[in-house]
C-alpha positions, 0 to 999 in steps of 0.5 A: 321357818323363823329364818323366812320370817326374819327375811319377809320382815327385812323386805316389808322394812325395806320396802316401807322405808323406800316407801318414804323415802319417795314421798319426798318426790312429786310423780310427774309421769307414769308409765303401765303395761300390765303389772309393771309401772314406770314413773318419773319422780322430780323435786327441787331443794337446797343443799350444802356440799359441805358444813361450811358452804352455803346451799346450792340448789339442785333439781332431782329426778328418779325412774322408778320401777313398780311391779305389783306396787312394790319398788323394783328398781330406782335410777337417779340423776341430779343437776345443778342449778343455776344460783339465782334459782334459791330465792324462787326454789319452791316455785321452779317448774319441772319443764325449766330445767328439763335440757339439763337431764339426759334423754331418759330422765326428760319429760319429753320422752316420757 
């Protein structure tokens, strides 16, 4: 018993930590049939390849999987933007970037 205990307390933390950590991504679209949701996660920032570079900015996406509400399965992809993309970054649409991406991380198929 205490061993299924300490299990279901390692997934509720695990699940509450992907919890966060996707409130750092905006939905943009999102998918039900029955109890399984589909959605395409997006979000712009800056990062440094190492602690010497200057930031580079980057666009992110995510495919997340949700069954019952709970996180089942998370695919991402990053790109690269181009650099005058960092004075403007927090004003970058999802569609300017979109070609970018493969098929399944676009907002066209979705």
């Amino acid at each position: 018993m205490t061993y299924l205990l300490a299990l279901l307390g390692l997934a509720l933390l695990m699940a509450w930590q992907r919890h966060l950590h996707l409130g750092r991504y905006r939905t943009v679209r999102s998918r039900r049939v029955g109890w399984l949701t589909a959605e395409l996660r997006y979000r712009d920032f800056m990062e440094a390849p190492n602690q010497e570079a200057y930031p580079e900015p980057r666009e992110e996406r995510l495919v997340v999987w949700r069954l019952f509400g709970f996180v089942v399965y998370v695919r991402r992809r990053s790109v690269a933007l181009p650099s005058q993309c960092d004075a403007r970054i927090n004003h970058i649409s999802e569609r300017d970037f979109d070609a970018r991406f493969e098929n399944d991380f676009r907002l066209t198929a979705w």
